[in-house]
C-alpha positions in Angstrom: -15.1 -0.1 4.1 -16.7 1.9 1.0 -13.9 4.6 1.8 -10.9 2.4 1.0 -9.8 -0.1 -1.7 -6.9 -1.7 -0.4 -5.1 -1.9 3.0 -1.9 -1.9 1.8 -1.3 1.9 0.6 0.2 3.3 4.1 2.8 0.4 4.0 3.7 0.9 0.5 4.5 5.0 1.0 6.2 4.3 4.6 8.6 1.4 2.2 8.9 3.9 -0.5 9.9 6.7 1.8 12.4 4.6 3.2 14.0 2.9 0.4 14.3 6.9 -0.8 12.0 6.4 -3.7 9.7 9.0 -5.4 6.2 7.7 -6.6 7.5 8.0 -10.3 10.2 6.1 -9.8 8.3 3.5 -8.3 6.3 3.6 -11.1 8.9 3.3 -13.8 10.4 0.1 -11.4 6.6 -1.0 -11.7 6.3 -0.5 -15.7 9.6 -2.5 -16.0 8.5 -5.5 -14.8 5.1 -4.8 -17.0 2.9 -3.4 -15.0 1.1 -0.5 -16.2 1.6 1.9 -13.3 2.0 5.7 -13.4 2.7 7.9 -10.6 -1.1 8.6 -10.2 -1.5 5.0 -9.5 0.6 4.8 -7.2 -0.4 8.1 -5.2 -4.1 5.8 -5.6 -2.6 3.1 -4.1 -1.1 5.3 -1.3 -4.2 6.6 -0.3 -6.2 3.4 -0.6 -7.9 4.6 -3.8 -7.4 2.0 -5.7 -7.6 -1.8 -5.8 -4.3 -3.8 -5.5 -5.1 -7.0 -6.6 -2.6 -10.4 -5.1 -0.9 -10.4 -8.4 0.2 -6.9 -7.8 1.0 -7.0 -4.1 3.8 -9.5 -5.4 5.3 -6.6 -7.5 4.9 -4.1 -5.0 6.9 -6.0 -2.7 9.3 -7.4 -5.3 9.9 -3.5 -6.5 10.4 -2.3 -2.6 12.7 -5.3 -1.8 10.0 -6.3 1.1 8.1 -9.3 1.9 4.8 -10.0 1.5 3.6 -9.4 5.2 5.2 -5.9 5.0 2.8 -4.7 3.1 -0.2 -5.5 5.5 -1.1 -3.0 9.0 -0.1 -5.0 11.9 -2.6 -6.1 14.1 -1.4 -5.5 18.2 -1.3 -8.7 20.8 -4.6 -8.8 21.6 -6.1 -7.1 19.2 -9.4 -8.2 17.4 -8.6 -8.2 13.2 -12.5 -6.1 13.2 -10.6 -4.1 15.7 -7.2 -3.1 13.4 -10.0 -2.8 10.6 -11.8 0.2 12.5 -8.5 1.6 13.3 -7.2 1.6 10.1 -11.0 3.3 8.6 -10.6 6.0 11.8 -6.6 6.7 10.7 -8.0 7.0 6.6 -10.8 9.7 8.1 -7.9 11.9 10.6 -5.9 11.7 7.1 -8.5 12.5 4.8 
């Protein structure tokens, strides 16, 4: 999984595109709660770049006015979590 750093970056741009946010103003929402976080981060954190560590999942999902569980892939009925994991490193290579 040397290709991404978090698993969270898809959900946070498919949140941000529907709460009809651009990455900088996620940002500025980000820095005003004090976390440094410029729109470069955030594109990072989009594109699984970048580390998002627990503390700042909880901002992510304060700032998106989401839960905590909509920031993580879904795994199907049935599904093996090694299973959504190789899905998830096959949708990063089609994107990337």
């Amino acid at each position: 999984m040397e290709c991404c750093k978090n698993i969270v970056g898809p959900q946070v741009r498919r949140l941000r595109y529907q709460r009809g946010l651009k990455q900088k103003h996620l940002a500025a929402k980000l820095e005003r709660l004090g976390w440094q976080n410029y729109r470069a981060g955030v594109s990072k954190i989009e594109a699984r770049l970048m580390k998002v560590s627990d503390f700042q999942q909880v901002y992510l999902a304060h700032v998106l006015k989401a839960g905590l569980l909509e920031l993580f892939p879904t795994v199907g009925a049935g599904e093996s979590v090694p299973a959504a994991l190789q899905r998830l490193l096959a949708m990063k290579r089609r994107v990337g």
